[in-house]
N, C-alpha and C positions, 0 to 999 in steps of 0.2 A: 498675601503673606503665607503663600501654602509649600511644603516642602513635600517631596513625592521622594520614596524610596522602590527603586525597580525590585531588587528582591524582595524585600517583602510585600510589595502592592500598598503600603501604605499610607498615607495622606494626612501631614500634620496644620493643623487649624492654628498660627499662634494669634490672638489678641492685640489687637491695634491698641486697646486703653494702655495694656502695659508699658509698651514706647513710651508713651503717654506722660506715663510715671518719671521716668527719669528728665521732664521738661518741668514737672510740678515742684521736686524738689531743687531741680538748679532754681527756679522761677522762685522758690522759698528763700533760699538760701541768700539769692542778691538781695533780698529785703530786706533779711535780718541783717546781712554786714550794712545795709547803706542805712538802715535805724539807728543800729552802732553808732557806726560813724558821725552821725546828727547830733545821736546822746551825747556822745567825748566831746564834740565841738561845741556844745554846748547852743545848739542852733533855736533859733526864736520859734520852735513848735511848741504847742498845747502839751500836758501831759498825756490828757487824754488821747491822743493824735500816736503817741510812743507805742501804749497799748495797743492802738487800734492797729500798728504794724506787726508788733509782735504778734499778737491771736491770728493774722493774716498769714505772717509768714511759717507759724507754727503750722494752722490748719493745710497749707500748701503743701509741707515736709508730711504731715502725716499719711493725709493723701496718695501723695505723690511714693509714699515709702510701701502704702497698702497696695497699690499698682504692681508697683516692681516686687513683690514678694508673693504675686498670685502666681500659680504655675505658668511657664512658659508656653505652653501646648494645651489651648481650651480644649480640642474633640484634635479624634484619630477614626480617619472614617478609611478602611479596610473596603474589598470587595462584597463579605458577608456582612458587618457591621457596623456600626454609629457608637463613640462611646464620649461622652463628655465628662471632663476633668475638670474636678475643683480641687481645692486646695483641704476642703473637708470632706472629700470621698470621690466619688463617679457611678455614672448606671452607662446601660449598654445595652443596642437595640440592635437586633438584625433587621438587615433591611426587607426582608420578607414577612416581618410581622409590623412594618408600617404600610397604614393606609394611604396617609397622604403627611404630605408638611406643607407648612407657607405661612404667613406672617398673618398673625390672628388678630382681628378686627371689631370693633364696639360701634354700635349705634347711637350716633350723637343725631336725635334728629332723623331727618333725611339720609343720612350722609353717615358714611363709617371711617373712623376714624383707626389707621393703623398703631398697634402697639409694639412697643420697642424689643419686640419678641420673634423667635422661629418657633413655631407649634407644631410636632409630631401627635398624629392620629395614627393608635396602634390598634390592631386585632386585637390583640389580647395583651393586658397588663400585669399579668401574673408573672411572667416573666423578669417584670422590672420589682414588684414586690420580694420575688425572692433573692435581686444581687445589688438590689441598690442599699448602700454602705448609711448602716444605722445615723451617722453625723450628719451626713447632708441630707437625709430624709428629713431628719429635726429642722437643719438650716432652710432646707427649702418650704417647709409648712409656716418658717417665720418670714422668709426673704420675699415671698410669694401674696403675702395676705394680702397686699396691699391691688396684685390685680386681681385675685377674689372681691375684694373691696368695687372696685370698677366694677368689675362685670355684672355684680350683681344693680349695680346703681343704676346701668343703662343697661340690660338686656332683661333684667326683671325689677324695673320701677314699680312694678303694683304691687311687690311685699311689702307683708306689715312685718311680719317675724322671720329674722335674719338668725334667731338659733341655729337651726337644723346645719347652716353652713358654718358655722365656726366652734361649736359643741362638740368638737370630731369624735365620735366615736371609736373606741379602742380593739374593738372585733368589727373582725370584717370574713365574709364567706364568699370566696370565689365563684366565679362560673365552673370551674372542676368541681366543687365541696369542698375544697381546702378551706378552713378557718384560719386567719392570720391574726394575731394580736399587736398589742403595742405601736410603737412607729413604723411599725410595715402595713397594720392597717388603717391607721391614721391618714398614713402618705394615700392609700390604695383610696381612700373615700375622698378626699379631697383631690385626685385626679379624676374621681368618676364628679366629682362638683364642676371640674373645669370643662370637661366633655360635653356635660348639660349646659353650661354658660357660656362656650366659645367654640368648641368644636375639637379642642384638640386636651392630652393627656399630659405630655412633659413639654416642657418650653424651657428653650436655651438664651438665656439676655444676649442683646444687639451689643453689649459689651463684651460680650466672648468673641464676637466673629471678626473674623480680616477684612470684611469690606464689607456693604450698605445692607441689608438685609433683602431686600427686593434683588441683590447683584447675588449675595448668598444663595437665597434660594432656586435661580438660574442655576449657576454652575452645581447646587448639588443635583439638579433633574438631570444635569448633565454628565452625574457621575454615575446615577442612579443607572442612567439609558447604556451607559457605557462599560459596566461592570463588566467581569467575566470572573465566573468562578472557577 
């Protein structure tokens, strides 16, 4: 689901969940008329069975209404850069200060298990400290703990004291000497947590992308190989 514009070179990402959305709420909505219609006909259900459609057809509509109201264009990936859209902000990477990307992985075991994620490994993260948009720096230190959470469970099972990773500390000092405060170096420390746990710095959810994530990360090597500045 990618749109290409010749003059400008650039390359629109939209979200397959948002489709998505307008199935959720039609898929809502036939519930609640055919509840309705049960209740007026006065049909031999349970009460409790009434409820049980309503909260159904309700959580379906909500859903389904949070879909369709996310931006229609997750990332715009240009010849120079990567920039991903939310709905509470965006950051932006040139492609010359990425290491590498690919779909970031946990040790279950033997065996590693993929996460529902694209992980960018950057040179240098200062660059995203200074433009990534105060809101989703907040949203992402909440949206995100949960694979801090994993990571640390299977890639460092022998901690006892899990502080130091969620204590985030409010100053942070760059590899230049820049001092950052607040949510810029909150964000800035808990991408240096993610780098030591997984390997990679910002991670984009398999819920933004147009197609599978292993298919993602193909065609962008393949935009990457093919650029021309």
């Amino acid at each position: 689901m990618t749109d290409t514009s010749t003059e400008e070179r650039i390359v629109y990402v939209k979200p397959l969940t948002r489709a998505h959305g307008l199935g959720f709420n039609a898929l809502g909505l036939v519930i609640f008329a055919v509840t309705m219609f049960l209740w007026l006909i006065d049909a031999p259900i349970i009460t409790a069975a009434y409820g049980l459609l309503f909260i159904a057809s309700a959580l379906l509509i909500f859903l389904g209404s949070a879909k369709v109201f996310e931006p229609p264009v997750s990332m715009t990936i240009t010849p120079k850069e990567i920039t991903y859209l939310h709905r509470r902000g965006r950051w932006q990477i040139q492609w010359n200060n990425i290491l590498r990307f690919d779909i970031p992985r946990l040790h279950r075991g033997l065996e590693l298990e993929q996460m529902p994620y694209i992980g960018f490994r950057l040179h240098d993260i200062e660059p995203i400290i200074q433009t990534i948009t105060p809101r989703l720096a907040v949203y992402l230190l909440s949206e995100q703990r949960h694979l801090l959470v994993a990571a640390l469970r299977h890639e460092r099972p022998e901690l006892r004291e899990y502080s130091p990773y969620f204590e985030v500390p409010d100053r942070y000092q760059s590899a230049s000497g820049t001092e950052y405060r607040g949510v810029q170096a909150m964000f800035a420390v808990r991408c240096e947590h993610f780098r030591e746990l997984l390997g990679y710095d910002l991670f984009v959810p398999a819920a933004a992308l147009d197609r599978a994530p292993e298919d993602f990360i193909t065609w962008l090597q393949q935009l990457k190989n093919t650029r021309a500045i």
